[in-house]
C-alpha positions in Angstrom: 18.4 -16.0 17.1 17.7 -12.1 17.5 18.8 -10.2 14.0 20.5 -6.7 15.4 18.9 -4.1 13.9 21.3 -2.5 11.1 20.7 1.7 10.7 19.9 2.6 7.2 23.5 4.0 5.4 23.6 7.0 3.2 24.4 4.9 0.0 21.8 2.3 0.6 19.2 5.3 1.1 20.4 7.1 -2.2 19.7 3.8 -3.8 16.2 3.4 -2.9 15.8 7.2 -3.5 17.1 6.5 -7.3 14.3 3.4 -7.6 11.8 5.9 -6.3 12.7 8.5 -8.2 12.6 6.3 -11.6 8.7 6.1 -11.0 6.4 7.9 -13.7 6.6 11.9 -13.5 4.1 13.6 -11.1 1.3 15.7 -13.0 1.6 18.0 -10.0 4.3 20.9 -10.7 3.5 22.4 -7.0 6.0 21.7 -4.4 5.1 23.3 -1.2 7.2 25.5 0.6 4.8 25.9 4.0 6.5 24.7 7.3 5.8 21.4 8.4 3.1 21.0 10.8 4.6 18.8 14.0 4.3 15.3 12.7 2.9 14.3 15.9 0.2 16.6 15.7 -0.4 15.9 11.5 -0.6 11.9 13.1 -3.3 12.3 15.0 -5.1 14.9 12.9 -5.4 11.9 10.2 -6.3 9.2 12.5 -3.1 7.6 12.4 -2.2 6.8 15.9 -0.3 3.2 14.9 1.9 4.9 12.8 2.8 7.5 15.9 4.4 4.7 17.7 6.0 3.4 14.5 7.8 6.6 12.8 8.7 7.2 16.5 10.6 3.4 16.6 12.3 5.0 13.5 13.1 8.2 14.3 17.1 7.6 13.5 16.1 6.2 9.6 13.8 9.2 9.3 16.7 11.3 10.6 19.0 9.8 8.1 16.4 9.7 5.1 16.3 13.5 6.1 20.1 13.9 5.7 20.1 12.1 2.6 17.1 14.4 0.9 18.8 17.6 2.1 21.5 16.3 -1.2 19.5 14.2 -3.2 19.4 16.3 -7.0 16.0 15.1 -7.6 14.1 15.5 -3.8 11.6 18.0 -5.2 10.4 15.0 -7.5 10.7 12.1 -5.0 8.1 14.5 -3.0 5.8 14.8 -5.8 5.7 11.2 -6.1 5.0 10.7 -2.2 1.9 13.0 -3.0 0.9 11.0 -6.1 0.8 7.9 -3.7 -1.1 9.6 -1.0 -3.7 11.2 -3.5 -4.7 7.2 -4.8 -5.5 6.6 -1.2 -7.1 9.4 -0.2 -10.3 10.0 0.5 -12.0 13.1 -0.9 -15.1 14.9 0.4 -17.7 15.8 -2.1 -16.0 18.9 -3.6 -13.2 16.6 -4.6 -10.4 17.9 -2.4 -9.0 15.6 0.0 -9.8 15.2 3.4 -9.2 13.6 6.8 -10.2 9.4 5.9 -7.9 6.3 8.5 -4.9 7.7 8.2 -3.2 4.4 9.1 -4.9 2.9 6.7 -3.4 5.2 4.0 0.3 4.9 5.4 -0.6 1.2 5.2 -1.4 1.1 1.5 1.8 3.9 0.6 4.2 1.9 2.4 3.1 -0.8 0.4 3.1 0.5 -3.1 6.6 2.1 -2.0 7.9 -1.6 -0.8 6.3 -3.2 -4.1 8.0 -0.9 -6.1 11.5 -1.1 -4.8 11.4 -4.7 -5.0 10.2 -5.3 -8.2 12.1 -2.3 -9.9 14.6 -4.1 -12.5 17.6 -2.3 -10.2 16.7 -3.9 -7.3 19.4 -6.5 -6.0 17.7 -8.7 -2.9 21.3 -9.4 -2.2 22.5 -6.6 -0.5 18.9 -5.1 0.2 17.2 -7.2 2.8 13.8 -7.1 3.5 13.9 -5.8 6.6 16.2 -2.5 5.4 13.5 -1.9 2.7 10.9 -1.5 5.5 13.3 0.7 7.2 13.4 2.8 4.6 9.9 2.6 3.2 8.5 3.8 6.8 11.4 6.8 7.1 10.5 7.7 3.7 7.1 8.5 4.6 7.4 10.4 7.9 9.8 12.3 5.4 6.4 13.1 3.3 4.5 13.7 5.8 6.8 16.4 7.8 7.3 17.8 4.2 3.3 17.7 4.0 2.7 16.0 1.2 1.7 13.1 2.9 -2.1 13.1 4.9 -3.9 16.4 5.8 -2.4 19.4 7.5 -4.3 20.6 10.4 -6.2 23.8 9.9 
C-alpha cells in the first residue's frame, strides 16, 4: 500500500511552531538581520550534501513553514531556539567560536532533538499528528534556520 504524501497545513504548522516555541528561553538576545546566504551554497559549505537532496524533496513544506513564520507572533524566538539547537552540536575551533564540523551530522542530531521534543511535549496529540507529518515539519523547519542563518556556518 503506497501512503500519498499529505502537504503540511498552516494550522498543523502553527501547532508544532507553538510546541517549539514552549521550549526554555534562548540566552541569546541577537537575532540576525544579514541576508541569507543561498541554502545550497550554506549546504555544502558545512558538509551537508545528504541534506541538499532532502530540503530539496521538501521544498513545498519549507515553503509553507516559510509562510507560516512570516505570521507566527513569536518567530524571532523559535529562531533563537533553532540556534540554541545548532550551538549543542556544533563544533567549535579552539577560540571557542563555531566552525565548519559534518554538517549532516548536525542536521541529523537537530532534527532529532526537534522530533523528540514535539512528541513528547504534553500538547502533543499522536492522533492527528502522524509521524510522518512531524518529519515533514521537523526537516522544513530547519532549512527555515538555516536560510535564516541560524542554523550551520555562513560562508565567508
Amino acid at each position: 500500500m503506497l501512503l500519498q504524501r499529505r502537504t503540511l497545513t498552516h494550522s498543523f504548522i502553527h501547532d508544532l511552531l507553538d510546541i517549539v516555541y514552549s521550549l526554555p528561553s534562548s540566552k541569546d538576545d541577537s537575532y540576525s538581520l544579514q541576508n541569507p546566504a543561498q541554502i545550497h551554497e550554506k549546504l555544502r559549505f558545512n558538509n551537508a550534501y545528504r541534506y541538499m537532496a532532502i530540503i530539496d524533496n521538501h521544498v513545498d513544506d519549507y515553503v509553507r513553514v516559510d509562510e507560516v513564520m512570516k505570521d507566527y507572533p513569536n518567530s524571532e524566538d523559535i529562531v533563537k531556539k533553532l540556534r540554541d539547537m545548532f550551538i549543542v552540536v556544533a563544533d567549535f575551533d579552539d577560540e571557542g567560536i563555531p566552525c565548519v564540523g559534518d554538517g549532516d551530522a548536525q542536521l541529523d542530531r537537530i532534527k532529532d532533538n526537534l522530533y523528540d521534543t514535539i512528541v513528547n511535549d504534553a500538547k502533543f496529540d499522536a492522533v492527528n499528528h502522524p509521524a510522518e507529518k512531524i518529519e515533514q515539519f521537523c526537516i522544513a523547519l530547519i532549512a527555515y534556520g538555516v536560510s535564516k542563518c541560524k542554523i550551520l556556518e555562513t560562508p565567508v
